[in-house]
Phi, psi and omega in degrees: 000134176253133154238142186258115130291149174175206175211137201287359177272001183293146179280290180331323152317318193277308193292305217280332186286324168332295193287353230208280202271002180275355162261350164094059174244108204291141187216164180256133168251120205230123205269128187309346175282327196275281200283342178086156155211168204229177212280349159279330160289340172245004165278352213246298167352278178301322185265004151258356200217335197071137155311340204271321172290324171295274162002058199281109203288344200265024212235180181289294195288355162316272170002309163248033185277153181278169195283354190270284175320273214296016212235121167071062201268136146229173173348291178273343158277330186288339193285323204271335158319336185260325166332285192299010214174076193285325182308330184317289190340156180255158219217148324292165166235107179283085154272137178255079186073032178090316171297120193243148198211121183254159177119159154194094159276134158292315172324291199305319174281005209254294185289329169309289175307000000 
């Protein structure tokens, strides 16, 4: 089973569903503002990926986290941060069978595919 996470107005998001159905590869999309996520999906994440990948410090919304929240990141603040701020994530997250892909390259999906 394949699921694409994001959120659908993400460009990036937009490029990896693009590319998924012009190869015809049926995927479940399942968007994180609508469906939510919950503290085993992004625990199943983490302990497959690190926090340091998920996590995307280079966004808005990091940026307007106060420096006490971004100050002294372990694990479980970055988990609960991400909870709290499904935008934080870095987009899409492709799980394949379990096999998780952060990200979206035609290349990269190209070798994945």
């Amino acid at each position: 089973m394949i699921t694409l996470y994001g959120i659908p107005n993400c460009n990036t998001v937009s490029k990896a569903r693009k590319w998924l159905t012009e190869n015809n590869i049926d995927y479940q999309f399942h968007n994180f503002k609508k469906d939510g996520l919950n503290q085993q999906i992004i625990d199943k994440w983490v302990d497959s990926l690190g926090w340091e990948i998920l996590l995307n410090k280079r966004g808005t919304t990091w940026r307007k986290l106060s420096d006490e929240i971004k100050a002294d990141i372990d694990t479980k603040k970055a988990v609960s941060i991400m909870l709290e701020n499904t935008s934080i994530i870095k987009r899409p997250v492709l799980d394949l069978n379990d096999t998780l892909h952060i990200g979206f390259k035609a290349e990269q999906y190209q070798e994945i595919f």
